[in-house]
C-alpha positions as CSV (number, residue, x, y, z in Angstrom):
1,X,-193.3,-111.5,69.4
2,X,-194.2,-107.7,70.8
3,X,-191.5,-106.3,69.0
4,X,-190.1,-102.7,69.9
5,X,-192.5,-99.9,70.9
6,X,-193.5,-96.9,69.0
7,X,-191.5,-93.9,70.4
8,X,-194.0,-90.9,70.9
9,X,-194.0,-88.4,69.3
10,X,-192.4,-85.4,71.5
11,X,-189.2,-88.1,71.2
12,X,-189.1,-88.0,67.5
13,X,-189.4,-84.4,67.7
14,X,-186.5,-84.3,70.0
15,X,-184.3,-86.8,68.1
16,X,-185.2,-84.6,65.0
17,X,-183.6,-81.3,66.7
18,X,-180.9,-83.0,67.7
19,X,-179.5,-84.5,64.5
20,X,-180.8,-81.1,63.1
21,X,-178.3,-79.5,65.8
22,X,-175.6,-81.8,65.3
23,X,-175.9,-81.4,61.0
24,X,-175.2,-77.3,61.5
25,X,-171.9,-78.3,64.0
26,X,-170.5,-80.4,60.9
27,X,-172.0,-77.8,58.1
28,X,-169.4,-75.1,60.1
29,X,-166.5,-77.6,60.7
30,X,-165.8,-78.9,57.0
31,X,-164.2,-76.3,55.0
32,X,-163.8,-77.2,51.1
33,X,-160.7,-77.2,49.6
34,X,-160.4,-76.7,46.0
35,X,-157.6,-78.1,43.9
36,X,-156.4,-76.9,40.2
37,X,-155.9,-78.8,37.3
38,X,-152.8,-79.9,37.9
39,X,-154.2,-81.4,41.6
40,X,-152.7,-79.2,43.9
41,X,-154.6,-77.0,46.3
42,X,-155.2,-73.9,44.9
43,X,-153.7,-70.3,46.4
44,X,-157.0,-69.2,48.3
45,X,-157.1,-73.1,49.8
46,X,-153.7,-72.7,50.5
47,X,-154.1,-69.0,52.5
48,X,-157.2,-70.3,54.2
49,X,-154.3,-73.2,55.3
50,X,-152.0,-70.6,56.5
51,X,-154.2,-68.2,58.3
52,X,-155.9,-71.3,60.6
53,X,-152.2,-72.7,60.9
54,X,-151.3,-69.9,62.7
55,X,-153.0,-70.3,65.4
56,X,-152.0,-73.6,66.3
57,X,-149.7,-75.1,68.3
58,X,-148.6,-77.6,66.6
59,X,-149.1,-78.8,63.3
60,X,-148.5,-82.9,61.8
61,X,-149.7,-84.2,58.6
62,X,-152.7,-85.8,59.8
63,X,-154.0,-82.8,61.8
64,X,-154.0,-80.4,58.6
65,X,-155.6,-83.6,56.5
66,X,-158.5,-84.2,59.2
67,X,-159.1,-80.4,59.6
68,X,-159.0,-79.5,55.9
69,X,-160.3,-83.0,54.8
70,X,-157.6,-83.4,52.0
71,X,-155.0,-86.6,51.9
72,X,-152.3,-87.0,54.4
73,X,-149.7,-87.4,51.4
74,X,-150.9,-83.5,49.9
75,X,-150.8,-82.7,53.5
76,X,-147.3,-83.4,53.8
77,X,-146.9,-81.3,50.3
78,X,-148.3,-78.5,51.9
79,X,-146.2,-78.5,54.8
80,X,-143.1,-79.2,53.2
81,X,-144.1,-76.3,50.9
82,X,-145.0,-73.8,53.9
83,X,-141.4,-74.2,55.5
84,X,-139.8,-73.4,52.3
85,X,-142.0,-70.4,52.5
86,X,-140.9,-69.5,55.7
87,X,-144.5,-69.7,57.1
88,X,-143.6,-73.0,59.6
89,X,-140.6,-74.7,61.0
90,X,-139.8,-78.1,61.4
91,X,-139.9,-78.8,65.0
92,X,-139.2,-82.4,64.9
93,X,-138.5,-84.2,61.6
94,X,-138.4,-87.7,60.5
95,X,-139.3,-90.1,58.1
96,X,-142.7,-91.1,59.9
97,X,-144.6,-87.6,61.0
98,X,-143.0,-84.7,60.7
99,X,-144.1,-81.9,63.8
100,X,-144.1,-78.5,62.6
101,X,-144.6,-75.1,64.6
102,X,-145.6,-71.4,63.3
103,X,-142.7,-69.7,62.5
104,X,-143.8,-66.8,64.8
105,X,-144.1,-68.7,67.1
């Protein structure tokens, strides 16, 4: 019968900033990663990997995939790839989720 009531209008302005505010935090967050022809992550994609890597502690498949916002399995590519590299080391390993550290560290 009455139905929901209007909200006023200093709460749609403040429900405006707010998914205004909360737009710019995912705008900074997502970082694009660009693939080649071929589908693999291209070199820049791949250094913008390694220099964020770095300053982690640890590193699994499904951190670098919801980070970079590429698949789990080319996640695992690129981590496989990195320890040949030298750039990680395997920390534990299995068939499941592989943990890797930086190598420096």
């Amino acid at each position: 019968m009455g139905g929901r009531k209007k909200p006023s209008i200093s709460q749609l302005e403040k429900r405006a900033r707010r998914e205004g505010r909360e737009k710019k935090k995912e705008d900074k967050k997502k970082v694009e990663m660009k693939l080649n022809a071929q589908g693999e992550l291209t070199q820049v994609s791949i250094d913008h990997i390694v220099k964020d890597i770095k300053k982690m502690k640890y590193i699994t498949p499904y951190v670098l995939a919801s980070r970079f916002g590429i698949k789990i399995s080319r996640a695992k590519k690129v981590l496989r790839e990195l320890e040949a590299k030298g750039i990680v080391k395997a920390y534990d390993k299995n068939h499941r989720t592989p943990i890797y550290i930086p190598a420096s560290a």
